[in-house]
Wavefront OBJ file of the C-alpha trace (Angstrom):
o trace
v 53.898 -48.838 -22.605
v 55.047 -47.696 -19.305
v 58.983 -46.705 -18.828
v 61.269 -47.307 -15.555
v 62.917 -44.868 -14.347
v 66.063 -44.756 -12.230
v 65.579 -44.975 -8.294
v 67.885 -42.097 -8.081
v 65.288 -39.166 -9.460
v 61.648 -40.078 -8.652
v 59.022 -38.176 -6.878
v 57.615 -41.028 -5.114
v 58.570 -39.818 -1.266
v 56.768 -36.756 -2.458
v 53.314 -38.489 -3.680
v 53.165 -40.392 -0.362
v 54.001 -37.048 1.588
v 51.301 -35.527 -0.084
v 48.638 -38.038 0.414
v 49.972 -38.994 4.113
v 49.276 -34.905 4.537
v 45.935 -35.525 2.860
v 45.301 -38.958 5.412
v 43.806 -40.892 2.764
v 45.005 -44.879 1.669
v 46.085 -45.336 -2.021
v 43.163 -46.978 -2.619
v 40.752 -44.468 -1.667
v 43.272 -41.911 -3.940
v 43.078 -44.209 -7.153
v 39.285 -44.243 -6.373
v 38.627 -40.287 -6.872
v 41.456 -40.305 -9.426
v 39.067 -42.636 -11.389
v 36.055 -40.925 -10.352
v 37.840 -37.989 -12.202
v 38.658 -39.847 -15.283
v 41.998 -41.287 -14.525
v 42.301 -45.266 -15.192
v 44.554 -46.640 -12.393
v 44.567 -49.351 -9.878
v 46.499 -49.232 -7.011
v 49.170 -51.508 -8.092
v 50.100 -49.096 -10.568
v 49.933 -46.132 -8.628
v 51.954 -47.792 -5.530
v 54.663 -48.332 -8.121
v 54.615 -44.718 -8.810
v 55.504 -43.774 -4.984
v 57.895 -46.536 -4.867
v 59.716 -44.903 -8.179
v 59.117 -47.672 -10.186
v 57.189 -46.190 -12.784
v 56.578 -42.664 -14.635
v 53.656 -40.520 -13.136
v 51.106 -40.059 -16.273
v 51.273 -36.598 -16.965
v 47.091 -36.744 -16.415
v 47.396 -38.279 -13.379
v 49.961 -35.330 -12.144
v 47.300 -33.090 -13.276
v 44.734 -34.886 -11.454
v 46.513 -34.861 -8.122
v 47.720 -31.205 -8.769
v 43.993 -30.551 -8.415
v 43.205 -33.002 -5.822
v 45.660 -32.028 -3.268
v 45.106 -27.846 -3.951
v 49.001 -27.507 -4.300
v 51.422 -26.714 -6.999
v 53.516 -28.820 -9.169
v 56.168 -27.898 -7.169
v 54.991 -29.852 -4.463
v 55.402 -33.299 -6.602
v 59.285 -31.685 -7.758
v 60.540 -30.847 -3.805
v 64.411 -32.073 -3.709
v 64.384 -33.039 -6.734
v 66.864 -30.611 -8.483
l 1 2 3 4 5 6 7 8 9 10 11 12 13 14 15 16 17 18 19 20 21 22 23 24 25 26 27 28 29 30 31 32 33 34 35 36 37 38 39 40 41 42 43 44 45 46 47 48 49 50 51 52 53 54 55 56 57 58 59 60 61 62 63 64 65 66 67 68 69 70 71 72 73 74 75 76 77 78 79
């Protein structure tokens, strides 16, 4: 079951800086996420930069990989 979370805490602005840096669409991301063994569609992965939605801790992994950066990254402004 996925969980909401409140639109006051979310990493969303920094998953879309990320793969804005990167220049790649969300659907080309949710394609090598699932190349690398991560089931999501692009629905649910849109609601994760919009906040909508907790990140799957193997999909942070995934991206942590993906992107070369550290988990920092997906944290930035957060505190």
């Amino acid at each position: 079951m996925e969980q909401k979370i409140r639109r006051d805490r979310n990493m969303g602005d920094n998953l879309r800086r990320l793969r804005d840096d990167k220049g790649i669409s969300q659907e080309k991301l949710c394609v090598e996420l699932q190349r690398r063994g991560c089931d999501i569609a692009r629905s649910c992965y849109a609601k994760y930069e919009a906040g909508e939605l907790n990140i799957r801790a193997s999909v942070l992994i995934e991206l942590r990989k993906f992107y070369d950066c550290s988990y920092d990254e997906f944290f930035k402004g957060l505190d």
